[in-house]
C-alpha positions in Angstrom: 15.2 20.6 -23.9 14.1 19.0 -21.1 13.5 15.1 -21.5 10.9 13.9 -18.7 11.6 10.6 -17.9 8.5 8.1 -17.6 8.3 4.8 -16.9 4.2 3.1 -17.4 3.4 -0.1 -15.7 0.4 -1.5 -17.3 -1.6 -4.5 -16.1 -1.7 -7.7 -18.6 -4.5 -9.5 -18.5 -5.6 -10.4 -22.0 -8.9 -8.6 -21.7 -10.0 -6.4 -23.9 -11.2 -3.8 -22.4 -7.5 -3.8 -20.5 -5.8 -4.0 -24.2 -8.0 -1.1 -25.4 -7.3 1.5 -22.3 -3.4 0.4 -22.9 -3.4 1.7 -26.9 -5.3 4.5 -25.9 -2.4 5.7 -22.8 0.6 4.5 -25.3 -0.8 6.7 -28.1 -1.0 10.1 -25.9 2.5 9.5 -24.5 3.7 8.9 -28.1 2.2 12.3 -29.1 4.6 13.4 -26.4 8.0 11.7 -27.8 9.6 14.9 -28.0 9.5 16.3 -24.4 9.2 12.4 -23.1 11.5 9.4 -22.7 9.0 6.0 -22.1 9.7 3.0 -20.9 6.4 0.3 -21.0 6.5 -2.8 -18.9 4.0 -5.2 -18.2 3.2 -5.9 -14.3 4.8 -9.4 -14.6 7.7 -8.4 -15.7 8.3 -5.2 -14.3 11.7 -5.2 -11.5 12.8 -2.6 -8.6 15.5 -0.7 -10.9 12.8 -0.3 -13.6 12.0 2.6 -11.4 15.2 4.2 -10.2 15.5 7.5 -11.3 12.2 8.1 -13.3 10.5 11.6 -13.3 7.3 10.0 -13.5 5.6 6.8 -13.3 1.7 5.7 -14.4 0.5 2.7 -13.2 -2.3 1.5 -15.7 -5.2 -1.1 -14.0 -6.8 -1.0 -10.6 -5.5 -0.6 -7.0 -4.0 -3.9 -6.9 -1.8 -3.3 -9.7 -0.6 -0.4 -7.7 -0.2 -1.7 -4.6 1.6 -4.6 -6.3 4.3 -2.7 -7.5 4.2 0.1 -5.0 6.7 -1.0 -2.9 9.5 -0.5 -5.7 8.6 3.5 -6.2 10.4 5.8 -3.5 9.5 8.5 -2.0 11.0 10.8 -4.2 8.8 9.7 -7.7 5.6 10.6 -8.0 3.1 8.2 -9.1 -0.4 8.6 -10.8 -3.1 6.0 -11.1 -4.6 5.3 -14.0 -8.1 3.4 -14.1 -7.9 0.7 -16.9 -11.4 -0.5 -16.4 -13.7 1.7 -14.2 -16.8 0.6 -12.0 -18.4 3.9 -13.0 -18.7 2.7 -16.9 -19.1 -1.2 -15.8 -20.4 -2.6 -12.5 -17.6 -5.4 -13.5 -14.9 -3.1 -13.4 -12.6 -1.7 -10.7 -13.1 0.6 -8.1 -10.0 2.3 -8.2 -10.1 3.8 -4.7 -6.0 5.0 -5.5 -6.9 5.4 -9.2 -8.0 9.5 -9.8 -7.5 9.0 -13.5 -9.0 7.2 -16.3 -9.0 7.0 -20.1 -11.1 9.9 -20.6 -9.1 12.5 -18.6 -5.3 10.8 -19.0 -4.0 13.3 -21.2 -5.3 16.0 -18.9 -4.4 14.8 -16.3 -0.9 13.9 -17.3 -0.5 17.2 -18.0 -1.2 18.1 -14.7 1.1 15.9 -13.1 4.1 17.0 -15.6 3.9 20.9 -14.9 3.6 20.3 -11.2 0.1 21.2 -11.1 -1.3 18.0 -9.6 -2.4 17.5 -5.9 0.7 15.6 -4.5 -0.5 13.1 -1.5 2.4 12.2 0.5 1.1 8.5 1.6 2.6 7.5 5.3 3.3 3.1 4.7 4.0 0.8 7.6 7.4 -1.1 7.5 8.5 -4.1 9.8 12.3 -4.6 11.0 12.8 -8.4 11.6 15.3 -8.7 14.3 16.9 -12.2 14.5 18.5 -13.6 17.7 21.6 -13.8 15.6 21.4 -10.0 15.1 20.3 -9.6 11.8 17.8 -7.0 10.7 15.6 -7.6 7.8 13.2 -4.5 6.4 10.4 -5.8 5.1 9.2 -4.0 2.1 6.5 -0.8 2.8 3.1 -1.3 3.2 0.6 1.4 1.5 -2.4 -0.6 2.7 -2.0 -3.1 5.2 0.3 -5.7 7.0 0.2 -9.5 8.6 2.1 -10.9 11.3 1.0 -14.0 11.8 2.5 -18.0 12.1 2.8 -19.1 8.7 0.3 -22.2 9.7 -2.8 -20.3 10.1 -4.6 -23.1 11.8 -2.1 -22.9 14.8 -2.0 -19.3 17.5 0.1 -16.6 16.8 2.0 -16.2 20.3 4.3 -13.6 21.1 5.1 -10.6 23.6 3.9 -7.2 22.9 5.3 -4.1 23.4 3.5 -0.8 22.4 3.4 2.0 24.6 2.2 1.2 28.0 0.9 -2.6 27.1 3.1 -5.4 27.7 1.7 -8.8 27.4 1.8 -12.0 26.3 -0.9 -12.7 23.8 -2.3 -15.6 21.5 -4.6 -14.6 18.7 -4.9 -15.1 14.8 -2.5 -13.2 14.0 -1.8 -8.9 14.3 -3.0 -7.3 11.2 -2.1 -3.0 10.9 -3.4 -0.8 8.7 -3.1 2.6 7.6 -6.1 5.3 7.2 -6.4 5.2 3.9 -5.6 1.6 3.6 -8.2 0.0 5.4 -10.0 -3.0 3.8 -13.5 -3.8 4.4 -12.9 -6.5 7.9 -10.9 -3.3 9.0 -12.9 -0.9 7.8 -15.8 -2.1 9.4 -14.7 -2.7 13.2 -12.7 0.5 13.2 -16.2 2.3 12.3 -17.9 0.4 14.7 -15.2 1.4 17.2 -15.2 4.6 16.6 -11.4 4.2 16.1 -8.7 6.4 14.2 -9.5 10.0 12.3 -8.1 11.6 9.2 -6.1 14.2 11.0 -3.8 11.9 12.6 -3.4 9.9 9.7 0.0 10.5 8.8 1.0 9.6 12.1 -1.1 6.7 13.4 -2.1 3.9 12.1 -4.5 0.8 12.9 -3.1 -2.3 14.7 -6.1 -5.1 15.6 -5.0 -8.7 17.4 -7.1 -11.2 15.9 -8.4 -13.1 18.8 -9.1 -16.6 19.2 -11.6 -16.8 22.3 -13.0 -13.9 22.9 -14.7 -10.0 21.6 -12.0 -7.2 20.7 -12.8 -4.8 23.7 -9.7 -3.4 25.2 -6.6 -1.7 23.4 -4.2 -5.0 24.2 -6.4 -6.1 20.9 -7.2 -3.5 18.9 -5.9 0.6 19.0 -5.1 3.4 17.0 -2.2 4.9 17.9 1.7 6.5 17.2 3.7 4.2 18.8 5.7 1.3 17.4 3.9 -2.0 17.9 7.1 -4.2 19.3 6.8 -8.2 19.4 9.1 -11.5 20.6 7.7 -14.0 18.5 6.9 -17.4 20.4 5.9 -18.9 17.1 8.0 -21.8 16.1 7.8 -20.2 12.8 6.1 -16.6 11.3 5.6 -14.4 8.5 5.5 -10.7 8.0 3.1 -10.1 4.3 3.1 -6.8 3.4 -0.1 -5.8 0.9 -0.4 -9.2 0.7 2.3 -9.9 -1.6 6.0 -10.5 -0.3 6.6 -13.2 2.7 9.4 -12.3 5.3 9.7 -15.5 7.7 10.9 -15.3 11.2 11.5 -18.0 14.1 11.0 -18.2 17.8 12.7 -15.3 19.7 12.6 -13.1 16.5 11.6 -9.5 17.4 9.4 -7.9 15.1 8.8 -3.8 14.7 5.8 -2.1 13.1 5.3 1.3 12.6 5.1 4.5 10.4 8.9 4.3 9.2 8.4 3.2 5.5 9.1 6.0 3.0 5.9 7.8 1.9 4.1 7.5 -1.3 3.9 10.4 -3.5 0.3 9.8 -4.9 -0.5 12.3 -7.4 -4.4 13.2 -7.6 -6.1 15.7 -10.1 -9.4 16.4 -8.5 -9.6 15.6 -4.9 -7.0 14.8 -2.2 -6.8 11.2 -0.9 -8.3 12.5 2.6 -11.6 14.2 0.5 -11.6 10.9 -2.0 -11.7 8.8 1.4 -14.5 11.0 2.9 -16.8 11.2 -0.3 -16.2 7.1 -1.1 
């Protein structure tokens, strides 16, 4: 018989409401022990070869647990979401914009995802290549929602060359912050609207890039575009950092180039109702 093998990453918080949604997920997959092998690791404690080779794994809390351990899961496992404390039930909870499951419909849904029937969203994530002057590359890990590159003292200018397409400049500004479609946070979300920037149909293939300037409005593409091609830099920054999802630093010194694009492997989302594209629209 077949043995599917799981792994659930659950986030530990000491809440209740947390602790509850946790007993409730461990006792379906324990009516499951004969067709299921489980592993159960807290967030905290959870490392990248917890999740080699794993048929499945369910992340348990709200979109920052996932994007907090997203980077670890390949683009060969598919993940599913599963909403620990939901907005819908408590105006205090999450959101769970990445979440299309919750306690009520887990075992459903779980189901779904284990005889193939689940919508699989293959997620495009940014990735930067750090290029040293000595020569060394350095992948930083993939991004599902968004990406800095910025100097690491956020009171001085980020200055560098840029390189994408047919722009090639220097530029100072705050920093470059990308983005994917379905990643955008609410600054991004809220000038690329206002732009009238980017489009679901090419989101597998573009993504958001916006130079935070220091002096002036974002009006021209040299600060702020949607588009295919790789986002090159020479850093002029004494020092710099590249923070995926907010998490992970990758520092880099003058004369370091720095390239961002589509290149990280792709996120196999499982949803159960709703693509990511029609969760996107309706949210």
């Amino acid at each position: 018989m077949f043995m599917a093998d799981v792994l659930l990453v659950y986030k530990k918080n000491f809440e209740g409401i947390h602790d509850e949604s946790l007993q409730v997920v461990k006792g379906v997959l324990n009516d499951l022990s004969d067709t299921l092998r489980v592993d159960i690791r807290a967030r905290e404690q959870v490392r990248r070869a917890d999740f080699i080779g794993r048929d499945l794994v369910i992340v348990l809390g709200g979109d920052g647990t996932l994007t907090s351990i997203s980077h670890n899961i390949d683009s060969n496992t598919p993940v599913m979401g599963v909403n620990s404390h939901p907005r819908s039930d408590d105006p205090d909870g999450s959101f769970g914009f990445y979440m299309d499951c919750d306690i009520d419909t887990f075992a459903e849904d779980l189901s779904s995802a284990l005889s193939g029937k689940a919508i699989v969203n293959r997620l495009p994530r940014l990735q930067a290549t750090i290029e040293t002057t000595s020569g060394n590359k350095i992948r930083s890990d993939p991004a599902m929602n968004d990406l800095l590159v910025a100097n690491t003292h956020q009171y001085a200018p980020s200055k560098y060359h840029l390189h994408r397409g047919g722009i090639d400049i220097e530029q100072h500004s705050s920093g470059l912050l990308f983005s994917t479609w379905l990643g955008q946070g609410a600054w991004f979300n809220q000038i690329a609207r206002k732009a009238k920037l980017g489009n679901a149909e090419d989101s597998e293939t573009h993504y958001l890039v916006i130079a935070r300037d220091l002096d002036c409005d974002i009006d021209d593409d040299t600060y702020l575009s949607w588009t295919s091609d790789a986002t090159v830099i020479t850093s002029d920054m004494h020092r710099g950092y590249v923070v995926p999802d907010g998490w992970d630093e990758y520092q880099f010194n003058r004369g370091a180039t720095i390239t961002v694009d589509l290149s990280g492997p792709v996120l196999q989302l499982l949803t159960f109702r709703n693509t990511m594209k029609e969760r996107f629209t309706r949210d």
